[in-house]
N, C-alpha and C positions, 0 to 999 in steps of 0.2 A: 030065313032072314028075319023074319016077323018073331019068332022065339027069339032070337040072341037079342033082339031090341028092345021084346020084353022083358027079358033078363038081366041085360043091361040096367035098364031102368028099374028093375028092383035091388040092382046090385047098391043103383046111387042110395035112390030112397031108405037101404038100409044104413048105409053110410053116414048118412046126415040125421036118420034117427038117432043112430048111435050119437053122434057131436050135441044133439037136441037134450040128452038125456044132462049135459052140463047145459041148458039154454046161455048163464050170461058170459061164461068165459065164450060159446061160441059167436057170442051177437058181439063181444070185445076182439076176435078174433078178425070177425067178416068187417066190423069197422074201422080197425085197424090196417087190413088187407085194403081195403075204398081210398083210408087217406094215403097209405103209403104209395100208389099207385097215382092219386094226384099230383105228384113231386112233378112227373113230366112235363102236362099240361102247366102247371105254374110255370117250372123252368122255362119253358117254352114260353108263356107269355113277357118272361123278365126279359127273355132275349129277340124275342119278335120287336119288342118294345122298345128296345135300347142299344138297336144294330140294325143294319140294310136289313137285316129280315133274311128268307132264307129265300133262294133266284128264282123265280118262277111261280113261287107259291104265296096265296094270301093267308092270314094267321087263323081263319076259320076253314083252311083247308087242310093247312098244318094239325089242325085242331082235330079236322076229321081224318085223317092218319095214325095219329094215336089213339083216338077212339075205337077206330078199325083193330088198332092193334091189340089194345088190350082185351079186343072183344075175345081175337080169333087166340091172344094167348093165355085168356082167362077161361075158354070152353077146352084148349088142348093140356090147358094143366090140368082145369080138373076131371077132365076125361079119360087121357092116358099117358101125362107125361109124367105119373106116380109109378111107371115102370122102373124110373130110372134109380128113384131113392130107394125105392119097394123091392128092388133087385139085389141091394147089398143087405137091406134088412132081412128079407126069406133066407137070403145065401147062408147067413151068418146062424141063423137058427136053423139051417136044416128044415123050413117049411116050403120050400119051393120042390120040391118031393112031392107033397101034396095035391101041389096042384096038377101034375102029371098024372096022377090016376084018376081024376076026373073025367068024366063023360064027355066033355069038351075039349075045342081045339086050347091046348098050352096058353099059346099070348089070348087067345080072347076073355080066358079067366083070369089071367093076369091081370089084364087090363079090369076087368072089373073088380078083383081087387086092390086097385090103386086105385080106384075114386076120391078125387081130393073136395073135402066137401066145403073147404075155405075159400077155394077160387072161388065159387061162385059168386061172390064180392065184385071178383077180378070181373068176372063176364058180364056181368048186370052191369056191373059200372061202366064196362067199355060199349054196350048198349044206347047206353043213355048218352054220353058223353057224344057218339056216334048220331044219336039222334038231334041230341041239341044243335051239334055243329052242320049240320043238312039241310034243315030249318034257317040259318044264316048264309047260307050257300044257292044264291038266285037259277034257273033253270036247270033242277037236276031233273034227269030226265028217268023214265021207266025204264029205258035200254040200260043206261048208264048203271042203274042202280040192281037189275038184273046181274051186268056183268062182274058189277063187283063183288058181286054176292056169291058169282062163279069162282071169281077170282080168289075170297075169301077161303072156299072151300080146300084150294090147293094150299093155300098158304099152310091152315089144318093140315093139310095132307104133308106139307115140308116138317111143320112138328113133329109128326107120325113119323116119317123118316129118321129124324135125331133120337128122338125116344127107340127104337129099334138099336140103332147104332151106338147108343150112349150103354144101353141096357148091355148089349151084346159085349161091350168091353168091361162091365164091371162082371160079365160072367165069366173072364176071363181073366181078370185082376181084382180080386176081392177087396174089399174097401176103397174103393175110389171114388170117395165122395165127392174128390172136389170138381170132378168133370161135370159138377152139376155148374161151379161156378162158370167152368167153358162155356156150358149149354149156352146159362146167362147172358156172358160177352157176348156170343152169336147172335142170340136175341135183339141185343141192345143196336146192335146193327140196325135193324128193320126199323128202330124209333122217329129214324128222322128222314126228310127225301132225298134219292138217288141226288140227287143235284149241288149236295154239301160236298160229296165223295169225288176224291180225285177216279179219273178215266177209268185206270185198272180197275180200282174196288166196285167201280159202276157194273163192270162188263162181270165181274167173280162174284158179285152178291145179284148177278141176274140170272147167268147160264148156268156158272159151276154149283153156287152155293146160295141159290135162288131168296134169298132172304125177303127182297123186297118185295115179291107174291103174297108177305103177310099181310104187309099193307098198303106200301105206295105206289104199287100197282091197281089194287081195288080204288082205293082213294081218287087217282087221276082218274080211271073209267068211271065213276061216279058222280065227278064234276065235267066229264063230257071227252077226254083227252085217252083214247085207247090206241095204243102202236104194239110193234110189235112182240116190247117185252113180254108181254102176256103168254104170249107161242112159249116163248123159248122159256122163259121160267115154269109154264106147265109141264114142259116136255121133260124137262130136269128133274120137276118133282115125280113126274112119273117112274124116273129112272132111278132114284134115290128113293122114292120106296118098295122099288122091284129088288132092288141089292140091300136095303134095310131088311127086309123080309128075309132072303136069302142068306142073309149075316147071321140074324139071328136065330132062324131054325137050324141051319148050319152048328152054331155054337152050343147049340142045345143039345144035340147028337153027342155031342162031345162033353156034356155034364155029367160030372161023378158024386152027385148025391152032396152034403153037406162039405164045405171044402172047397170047392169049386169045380 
């Protein structure tokens, strides 16, 4: 475990050397990536601002929701959801060959060669954004902030699932880019609280398609408010990444070299 973590870690470091060797398009890249990703928070403050608000929530908790969110989708992009674009790119050149005769397990070199060294932006800023709105946020508590940290992890862990299943279909249909833009829509789901959402989408983005474990589950156990979505979106994400995994070794068995 301790070697793949340091491997890992030099996979990044080499990654971002690489992007360093242009430093200003990469410093215009990562501050590009910062503002574009503030569009939410702003939206979010026109509309906190200028409407009942959203039911249950105050606007620096809405706040800490997307901070959460862009934390937990700024460390899964650029950690290992460059499977999914990195999948049609190797396919297409016949380099995903390569990485099979490696000493290593298959996806874990994958994964380190998909290190996106741009998110970083994304996660730093969903950081900070997270720490500003906790600060405004009176009695959070050590438990509170413990669990959402738990919580966080699985969220990670529901990414980890879509990147396996996302990747797994483009090994299976070659160029199909645009299921990155699906990913997206999934994503944007997790943006706002369970509470906007009619009944059904409440109960399918908890149990089926755990969405809200990115963030507005951590979010409410953070400001003091833990039930038991928590359970049931853990146990989901546990299950979707048992069959993510399964998907995609699966599909593997079944690659024929350049081509698909």
């Amino acid at each position: 475990m301790t070697s793949a973590i340091k491997l890992w870690i030099k996979s990044a470091l080499i990654h971002i050397a690489f992007r360093m060797a242009y430093r200003g398009e990469y410093f215009i890249s990562l501050v590009s990536m910062f503002v574009l990703e503030l569009v939410g928070p702003i939206f979010t403050y026109i509309i906190y601002y200028n409407s009942p608000g959203f039911a249950g929530w105050t606007f620096y908790q809405v706040l800490l929701l997307q901070g959460i969110f862009l934390t937990v989708k700024g460390f899964s992009f650029m950690s290992f959801m460059g499977i999914v674009w990195h999948s049609n790119i190797t396919l297409q050149r016949g380099e995903f060959d390569l990485t099979l005769i490696k000493p290593r397990n298959p996806l874990f070199m994958f994964i380190c060669q998909s290190f996106d060294a741009e998110d970083t932006a994304k996660f730093i800023g969903g950081l900070l954004l997270s720490l500003y709105a906790i600060l405004h946020i009176p009695a959070v508590s050590l438990s509170g902030l413990l669990i959402g940290i738990v919580a966080m992890i699985f969220g990670v862990g529901f990414f980890f699932s879509l990147a396996l299943f996302f990747s797994s279909f483009i090994f299976r249909f070659i160029r199909s880019m645009r299921v990155y833009d699906v990913l997206e829509a999934i994503a944007m789901v997790g943006y706002y609280p369970k509470s906007i959402y009619p009944r059904f989408a409440g109960t399918l983005f908890t149990a089926i398609l755990p969405i809200f474990i990115v963030a507005a589950i951590p979010a409410k156990a953070i400001f003091g408010e833990v039930d038991i979505d928590i359970l049931i979106s853990a146990v989901s994400v546990i299950v979707l990444i048992a069959l993510g995994l399964y998907t995609w070794f699966s599909t593997i068995k079944k690659y024929s070299s350049a081509g698909g």
